[in-house]
Residue, then its C-alpha position, 0 to 999 in steps of 0.5 A: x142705551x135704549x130701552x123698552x118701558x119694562x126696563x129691557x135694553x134693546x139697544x145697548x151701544x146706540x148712537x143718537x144721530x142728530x146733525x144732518x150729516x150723522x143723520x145722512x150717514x147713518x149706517x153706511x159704509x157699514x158691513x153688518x150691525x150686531x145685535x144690540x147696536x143701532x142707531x137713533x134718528x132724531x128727527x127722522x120720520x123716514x129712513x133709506x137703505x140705499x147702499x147699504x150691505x144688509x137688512x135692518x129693523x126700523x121702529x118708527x116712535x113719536x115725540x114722546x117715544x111712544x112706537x107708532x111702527x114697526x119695519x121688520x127686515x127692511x133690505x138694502x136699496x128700500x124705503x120706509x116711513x110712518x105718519x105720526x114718527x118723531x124720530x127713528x131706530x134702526x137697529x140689526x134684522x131680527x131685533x123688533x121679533x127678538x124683543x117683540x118691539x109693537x106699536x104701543x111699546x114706551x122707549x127711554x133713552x138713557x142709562x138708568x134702569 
């Protein structure tokens, strides 16, 4: 799970991808991603969306989760990156709006609250 530092979970079933090969696949082969599912990419400081089906949201974070940015929407067969990220969340189109996820946000990884 992860969440924003007031505590709200913005991604509740998330997958943390940390072998090359999780972090290779990631999302494809996928047809959708519902809201509240994602995935961690750690380390990523970029990500791709070739091959895949429908736009993500991506929120770029630093090594202390600090988010340093946000890709609202990134449609399939484009690419995105942000100097300074650690690792990446990919999560479903509309989620960074729905949560009002902005550089500055603290994320925590983990199930407590």
């Amino acid at each position: 799970m992860v969440r924003v530092r007031d505590g709200a979970a913005v991604c509740e079933a998330c997958l943390v991808a940390k072998s090359p090969w999780s972090r290779m696949c990631g999302l494809l082969g996928r047809g959708e991603l519902p809201p509240g599912e994602g995935i961690f990419l750690r380390p990523a400081s970029s990500i791709h969306t070739f091959f895949m089906r429908f736009p993500i949201d991506v929120v770029f974070v630093d090594r202390e989760l600090e988010v340093v940015g946000v890709r609202p929407r990134v449609a399939p067969w484009r690419m995105a990156g942000q100097r300074g990220a650690r690792s990446t969340l990919e999560l479903a189109a509309g989620e960074i709006e729905r949560h009002g996820i902005a550089a500055g946000d603290q994320l925590r990884i983990g199930d407590d609250t």
